[in-house]
LOTORFI-613235 format. One record per residue (C-alpha): x, y, z. Coordinates in steps of 0.05 Angstrom, whole numbers, plus 5000, padded with zeros to 4 digits. Layout:
N
XYZ
...
***
This chain:
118
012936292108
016036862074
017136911992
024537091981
026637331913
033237091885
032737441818
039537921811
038638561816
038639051750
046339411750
047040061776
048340621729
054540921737
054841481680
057241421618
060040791593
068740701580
067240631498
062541321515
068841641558
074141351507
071141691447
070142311480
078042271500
079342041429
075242681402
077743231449
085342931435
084142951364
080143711360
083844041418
080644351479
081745101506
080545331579
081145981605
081146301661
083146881694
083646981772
084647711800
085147921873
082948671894
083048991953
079149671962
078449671882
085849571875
088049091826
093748731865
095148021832
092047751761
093247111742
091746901668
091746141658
091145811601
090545031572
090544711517
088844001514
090343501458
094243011420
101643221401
099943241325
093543591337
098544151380
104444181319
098344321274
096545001322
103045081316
104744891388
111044571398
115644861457
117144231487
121644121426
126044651443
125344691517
132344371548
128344081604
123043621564
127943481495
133643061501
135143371434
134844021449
139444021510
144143711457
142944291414
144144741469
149844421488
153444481416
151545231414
154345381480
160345001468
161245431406
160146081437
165745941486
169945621431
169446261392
171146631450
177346331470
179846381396
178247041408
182247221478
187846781445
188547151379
188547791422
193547511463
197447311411
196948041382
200148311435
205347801450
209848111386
209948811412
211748581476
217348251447
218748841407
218749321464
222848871511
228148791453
228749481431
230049631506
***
């Protein structure tokens, strides 16, 4: 008869364990991470197209601290500042009705004047 072994096999190795991937995350959220990259297309040693790309990848503290912070102001991502765009826009126009009715109202008297001296 034949010998069978039942012992379990050893476990593959699959890379790097999580805790190994989650402290590398951890690190390159906390430190920040730059790629660049830039792809041009010539034709004939004309430059046609260049495209420059750039990332930056990390935490949102670790970004304010580069001084990074668009998505703050940007409408689209900031509830706040389509809020704050909203106020500012609704000034502008205020401001600019005040003034088309206090020009209006400027020339309301000298029509008035003109159409009673008639």
């Amino acid at each position: 008869m034949t010998d069978v072994d039942y012992r379990p096999a050893a476990p593959p190795a699959n890379g790097p364990s999580t805790a190994n991937l989650a402290d590398i995350l951890e690190r390159v959220l906390d430190k920040g991470i730059v790629i660049a990259g830039d792809i041009k297309i010539d034709l004939l040693d004309i430059e046609l197209l260049t495209i420059r790309l750039r990332l930056f990848v990390a935490s949102v503290e670790t970004a304010r601290k580069a001084g990074i912070d668009w998505w703050e102001t940007d409408p689209a991502l900031s509830s706040t500042a389509a809020r704050s765009e909203l106020r500012e826009e609704n000034a502008r126009l205020r401001e600019r009705l005040e003034a088309l009715e206090s020009a209006d109202d400027g020339d309301a008297p000298s029509a008035r004047t003109g159409r009673a001296g008639s």
